[in-house]
N, C-alpha and C positions, 0 to 999 in steps of 0.2 A: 697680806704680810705672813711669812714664815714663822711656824711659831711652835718651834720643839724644842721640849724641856730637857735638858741636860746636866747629868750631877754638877754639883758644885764644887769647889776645891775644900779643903782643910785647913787652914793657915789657921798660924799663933794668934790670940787674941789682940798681941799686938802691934800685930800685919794691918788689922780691919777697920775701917772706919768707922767713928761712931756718932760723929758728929750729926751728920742727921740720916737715921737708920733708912730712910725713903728714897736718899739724891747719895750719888757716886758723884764722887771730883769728877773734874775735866780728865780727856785722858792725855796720857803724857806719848807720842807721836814721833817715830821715828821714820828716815828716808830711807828704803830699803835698795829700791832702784829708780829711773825716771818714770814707771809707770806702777810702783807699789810703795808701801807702807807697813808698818805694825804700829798696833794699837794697846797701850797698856792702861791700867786703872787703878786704884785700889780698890779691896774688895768692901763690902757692904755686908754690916750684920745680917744675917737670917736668911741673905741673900741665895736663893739656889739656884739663877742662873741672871744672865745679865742679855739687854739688846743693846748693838751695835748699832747707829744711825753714821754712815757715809750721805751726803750730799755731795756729788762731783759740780764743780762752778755750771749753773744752765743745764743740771740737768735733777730730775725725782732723788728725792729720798730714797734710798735700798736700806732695810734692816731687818738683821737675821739676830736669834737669839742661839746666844753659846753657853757651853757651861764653866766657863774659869772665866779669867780676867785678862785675858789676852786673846789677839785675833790680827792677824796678815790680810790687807785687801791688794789684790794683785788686777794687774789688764784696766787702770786707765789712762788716761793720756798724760804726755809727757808734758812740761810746761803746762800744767793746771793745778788746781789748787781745788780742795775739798773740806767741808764740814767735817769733823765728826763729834761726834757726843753717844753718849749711853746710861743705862739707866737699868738699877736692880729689880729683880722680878722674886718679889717674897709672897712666898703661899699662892704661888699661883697668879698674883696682883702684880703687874708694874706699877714702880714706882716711878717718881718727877726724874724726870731729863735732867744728866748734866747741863752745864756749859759747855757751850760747841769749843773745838778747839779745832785748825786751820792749820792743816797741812798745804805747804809749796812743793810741787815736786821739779826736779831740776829738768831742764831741758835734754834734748839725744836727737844725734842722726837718723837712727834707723828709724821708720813709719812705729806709729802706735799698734799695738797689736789689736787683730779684728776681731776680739770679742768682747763683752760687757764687760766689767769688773766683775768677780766673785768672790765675796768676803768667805774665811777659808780656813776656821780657826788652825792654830799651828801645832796642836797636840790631840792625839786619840783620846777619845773620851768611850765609855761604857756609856749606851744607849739605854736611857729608862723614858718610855712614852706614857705620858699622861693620858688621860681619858679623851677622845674630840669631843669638841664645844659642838650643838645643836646642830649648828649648819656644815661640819665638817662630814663627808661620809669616808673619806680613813684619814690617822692622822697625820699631817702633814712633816714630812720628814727632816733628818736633819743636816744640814749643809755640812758634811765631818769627812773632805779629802785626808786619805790619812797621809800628811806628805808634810815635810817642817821646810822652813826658805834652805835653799842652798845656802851655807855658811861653814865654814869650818869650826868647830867648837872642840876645843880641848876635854876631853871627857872624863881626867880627871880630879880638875878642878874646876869648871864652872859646870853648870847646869844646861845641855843640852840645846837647849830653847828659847836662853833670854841673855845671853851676850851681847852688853851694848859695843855699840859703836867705838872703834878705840878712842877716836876724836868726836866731840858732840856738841855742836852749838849750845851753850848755855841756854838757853831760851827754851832747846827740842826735850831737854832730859829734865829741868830740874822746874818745879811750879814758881819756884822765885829768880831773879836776876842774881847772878853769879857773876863776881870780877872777874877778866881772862885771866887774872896771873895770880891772885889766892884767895884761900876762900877764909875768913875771919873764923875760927871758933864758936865765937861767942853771937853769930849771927846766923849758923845754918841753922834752917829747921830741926827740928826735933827728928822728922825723919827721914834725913840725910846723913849717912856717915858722915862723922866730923872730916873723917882720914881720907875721903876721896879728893883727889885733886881735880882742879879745876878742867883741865885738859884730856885725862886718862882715865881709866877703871883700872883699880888694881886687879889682876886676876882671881883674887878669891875674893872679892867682896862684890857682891849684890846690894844695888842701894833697895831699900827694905820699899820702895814704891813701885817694884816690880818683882811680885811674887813666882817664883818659880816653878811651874807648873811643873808634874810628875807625868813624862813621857814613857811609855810600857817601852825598851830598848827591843822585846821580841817580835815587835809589829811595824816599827817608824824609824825603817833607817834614820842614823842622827843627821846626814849629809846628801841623801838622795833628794832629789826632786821628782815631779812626777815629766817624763818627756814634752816637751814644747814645740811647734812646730815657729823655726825661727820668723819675724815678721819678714816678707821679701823674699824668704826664699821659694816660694813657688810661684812662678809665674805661668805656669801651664798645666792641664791635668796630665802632662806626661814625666810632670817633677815630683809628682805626689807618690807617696808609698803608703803602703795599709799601718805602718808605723805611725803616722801622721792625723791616724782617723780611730774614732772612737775612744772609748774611756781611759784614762792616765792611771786612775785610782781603782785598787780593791772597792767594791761593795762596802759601805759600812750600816746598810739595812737593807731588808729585804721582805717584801711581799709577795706572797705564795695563793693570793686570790686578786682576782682584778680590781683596779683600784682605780674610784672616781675624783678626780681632782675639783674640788670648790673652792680653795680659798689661792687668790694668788701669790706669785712668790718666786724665789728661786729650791728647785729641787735638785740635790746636788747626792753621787755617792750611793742611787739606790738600783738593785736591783728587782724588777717588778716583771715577775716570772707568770704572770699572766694577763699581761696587758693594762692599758691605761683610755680612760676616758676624760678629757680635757674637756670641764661645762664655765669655766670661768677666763672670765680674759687678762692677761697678765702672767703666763704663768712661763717659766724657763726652766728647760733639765739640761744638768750639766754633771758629765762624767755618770751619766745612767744609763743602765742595760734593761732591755724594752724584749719580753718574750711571750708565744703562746702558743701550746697544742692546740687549742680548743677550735674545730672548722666550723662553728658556729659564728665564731667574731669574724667579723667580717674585714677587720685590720687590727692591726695590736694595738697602735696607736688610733685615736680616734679623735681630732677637736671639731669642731664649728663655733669657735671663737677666737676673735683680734688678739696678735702678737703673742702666738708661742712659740718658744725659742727652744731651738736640740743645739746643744754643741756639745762634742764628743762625746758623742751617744751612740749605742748600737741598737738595731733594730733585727730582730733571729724572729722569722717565721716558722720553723724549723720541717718548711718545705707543707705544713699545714693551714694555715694563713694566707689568705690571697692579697691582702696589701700591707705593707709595712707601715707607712704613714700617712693614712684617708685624709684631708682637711677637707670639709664641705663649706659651703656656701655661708659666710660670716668668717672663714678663720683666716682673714686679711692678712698683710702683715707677717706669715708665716718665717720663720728663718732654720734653716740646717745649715749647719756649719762643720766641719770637720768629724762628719758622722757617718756610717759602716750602717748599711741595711744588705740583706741576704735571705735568701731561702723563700720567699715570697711567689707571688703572682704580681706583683707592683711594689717598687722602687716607692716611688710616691705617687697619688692618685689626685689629683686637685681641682676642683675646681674655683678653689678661692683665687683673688685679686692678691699683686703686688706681693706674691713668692717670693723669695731668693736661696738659692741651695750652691753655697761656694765651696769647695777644697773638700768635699765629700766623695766617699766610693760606694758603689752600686754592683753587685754581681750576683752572682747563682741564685737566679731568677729562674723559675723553676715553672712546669706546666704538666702536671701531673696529669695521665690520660686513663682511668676517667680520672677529674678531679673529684676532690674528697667532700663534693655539697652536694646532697642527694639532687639530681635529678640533671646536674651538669655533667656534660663531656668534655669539655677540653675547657682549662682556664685560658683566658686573652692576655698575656701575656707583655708589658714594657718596662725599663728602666723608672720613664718617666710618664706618666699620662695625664696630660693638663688641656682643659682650656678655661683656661684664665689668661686675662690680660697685666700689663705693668709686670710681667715678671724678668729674673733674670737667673741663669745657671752658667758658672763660669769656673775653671779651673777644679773639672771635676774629673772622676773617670764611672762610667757605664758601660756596662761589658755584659751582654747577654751571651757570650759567646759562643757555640754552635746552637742555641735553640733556634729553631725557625720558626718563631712567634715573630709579635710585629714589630718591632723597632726598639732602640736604645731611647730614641724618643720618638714621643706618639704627639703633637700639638695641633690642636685644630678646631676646628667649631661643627655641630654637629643638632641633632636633634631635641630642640628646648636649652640648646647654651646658649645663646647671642650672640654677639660678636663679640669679635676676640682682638686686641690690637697692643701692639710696642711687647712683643715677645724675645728676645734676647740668650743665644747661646753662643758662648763665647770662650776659645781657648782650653775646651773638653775635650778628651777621648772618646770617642762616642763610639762603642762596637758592637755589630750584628745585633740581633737576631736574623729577621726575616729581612729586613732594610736597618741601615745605620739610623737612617734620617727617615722621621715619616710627618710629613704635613699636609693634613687635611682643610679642604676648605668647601662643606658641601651646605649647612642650610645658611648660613649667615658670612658675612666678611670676613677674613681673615689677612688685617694691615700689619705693617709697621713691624714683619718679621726680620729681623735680624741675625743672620748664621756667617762667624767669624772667627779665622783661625782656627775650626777646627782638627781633629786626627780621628779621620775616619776609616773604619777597617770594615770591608765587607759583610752583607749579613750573607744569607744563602741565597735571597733575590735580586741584589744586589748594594748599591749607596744611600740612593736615595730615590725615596718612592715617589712612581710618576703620575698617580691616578689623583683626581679632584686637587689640582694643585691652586695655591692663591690666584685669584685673577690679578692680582699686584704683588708680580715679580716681587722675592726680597734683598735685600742685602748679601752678598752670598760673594764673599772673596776669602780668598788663603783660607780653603778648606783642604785638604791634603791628604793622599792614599798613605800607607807605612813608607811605599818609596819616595818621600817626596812629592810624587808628581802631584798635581792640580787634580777635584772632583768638579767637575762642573755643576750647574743647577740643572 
């Protein structure tokens, strides 16, 4: 669980909850689009910061701790429906869990978008990090995209960040049942404006159950979002642009010594200017920047553990690092998503099972001669070098471009890998180095390869390399030169 302390708000005493200093109300739940939400609460005495519990229908609990009383969960699926509840965090102690409260989200055309949900608080906050707990070795950061929903907000009468809904189901806004056509005096809670009407918000009133957080104006456009890449719209890695990949958001922390991940979670907003080591499984970065001089690491990134997740993330070797993204043996499950590696020796280097690398870019991949590791001459050089099995990379681009190293991809089996089987590239750019395409198959099998649709551009030896090829022919149609024309196997 992610678990960064964040200031609290300030509100009048009789904004706050007091009824029991321990449990925060349910929260009060609004539709933002078919695949998001905002989350609001009342605040809790002595409270200095609060966790967020999302449960999406059939699937784990997510919960991140923020520091006010509001928070936007965006990227789940459209026509489903989600828990949520929260709970104040005084002195350091959570406190008892809300009641959950169930959000419906409406149904939509367009396909859900392909990444997890990230709950997102909707306001900058000033970062104060507590001390880590025993098992932490740094502290685990804090999910803080500085970006507010796209909405139009009037800026000189309502508050930036908490404009409801012009229309709002009675049920979404208010904890008690509301007539559709008025609302009795003598029966609204105590803290509901008498004067709000059952169907509208008047423009300067804020009903007092949604305190309005103070957004800095000189850091969080009131109206900007952070860039999206639309769902549908790429169906090729020749539709993708480097717009498309890597981080949305500024940095909102930053680590300046390498940093060992122990507890899982989502990591969101940081950038780790000398690399990262992943010993825990469960762990996702999102919207973080991955860098390092040091030619002693032998990749920036490093896991050997089940289901860590990059999405739009950058990975900067900065031409001294020989791989961007090592995963060794246990780190199954792998996922890159919409993520920018460069300056490397290795794109990714894998030997784990059941990878997947979609809608991501791969370039200036570099083979410094000598390279910078006493006692080496020349780095070995690819986009991709795997053998692992159950993978799949689609709708990417890798571009070694004039190096005459070995390949945009390198797949194969090899001395102490095993066999290798159901490998899958499908609908990439895959260009140069030494060959586009490299598949080996020399101590063990090498099945169930799969090479589809791609746009192949010559390395300096040529498409696709002819030595140690599978003895089981693969799959291999509509791969294609820049003219059009057919590559054959």
């Amino acid at each position: 669980m992610l678990s960064l302390l964040l200031p609290a708000m300030l509100l009048p005493k009789s904004c706050v909850a007091t009824a029991d200093a321990q449990r925060a109300p349910a929260p009060n739940l609004v539709v933002i689009s078919s695949t998001s939400f905002s989350a609001t609460w009342m605040p809790v005495t002595r409270a200095v910061a609060y966790d967020i519990g999302v449960r999406p229908a059939g699937a784990t609990e997510f919960v991140l701790r923020v520091g006010n009383t509001t928070a936007s969960v965006t990227g789940l699926l459209s026509d489903s429906t989600a828990e949520v509840r929260v709970r104040p965090v005084i002195k350091l102690k959570a406190g008892a869990w809300s009641k959950s409260a169930v959000i419906k989200l409406p149904s939509s055309s367009p396909a859900p978008p392909d990444i997890a949900f990230v709950i997102a608080p909707t306001t900058t906050m000033t970062v104060t990090t507590e001390p880590p707990s025993p098992v932490i070795t740094s502290p685990p950061p804090v999910v803080q995209p500085v970006t507010v929903q796209p909405v139009t907000i009037p800026p000189t009468t309502v508050p930036s960040t908490t404009v409801l809904p012009v229309t709002v189901p009675p049920t979404t806004v208010l904890p008690v049942t509301v007539p559709p056509t008025t609302v009795p005096r003598t029966t609204v809670p105590a803290t509901v404006p008498a004067t709000v009407p059952p169907t509208t918000v008047p423009p300067t009133t804020v009903p007092a159950t949604v305190p309005p957080p103070t957004v800095p104006p000189a850091t969080v456009p009131p109206t900007t979002a952070p860039p999206t890449t639309v769902p549908g719209s790429v169906t090729h890695g020749r539709d993708l642009t480097k717009s498309m990949v890597g981080p949305r958001v500024p940095a909102a922390q930053v680590f300046t010594t390498r940093q060992t991940i122990t507890v899982p979670g989502v990591y969101a907003a940081i950038d780790y200017q000398a690399g990262v080591d992943v010993r825990v499984a469960g762990v996702s970065f999102v919207d973080c920047r991955f860098s390092s001089t040091n030619v002693a690491d032998s990749a920036v990134v490093f896991t050997n553990k089940p289901g860590t997740v990059f999405r739009y993330s950058e990975v900067d070797g900065k031409s001294r690092v020989y791989v961007a993204i090592k995963a060794e043996n246990g780190a199954d499950g792998l996922v890159i998503e919409h993520s920018y590696m460069h300056h490397v020796g290795h794109g990714l280097n894998t030997s784990a099972v059941s990878w997947r690398m979609t809608e991501s870019w791969i370039d200036n991949i570099v083979a410094p001669d000598p390279a910078p590791y006493p006692g080496d001459e020349l780095w070995h050089a690819d986009g991709i070098l795997s053998w692992g099995s159950n993978t799949l990379a689609e709708r990417n681009v890798i571009d070694l471009g004039f190096l005459s190293q070995t390949a945009a991809v390198n797949h194969g089996t090899w001395s102490g890998s095993g066999a290798v089987s159901n490998v899958t590239y499908r609908d990439n750019v895959l260009a140069g180095g030494g060959y586009a395409v490299y598949f080996e198959e020399r101590s063990y099998p090498l099945t169930g390869l799969t090479v589809v649709g791609n746009d192949l551009r010559t390395g300096s030896f040529g498409y696709v390399y002819a030595g140690a090829r599978p003895a089981r022919a693969p799959v291999w149609t509509n791969n294609r030169r820049p003219d059009g024309s057919l590559v054959n196997w």
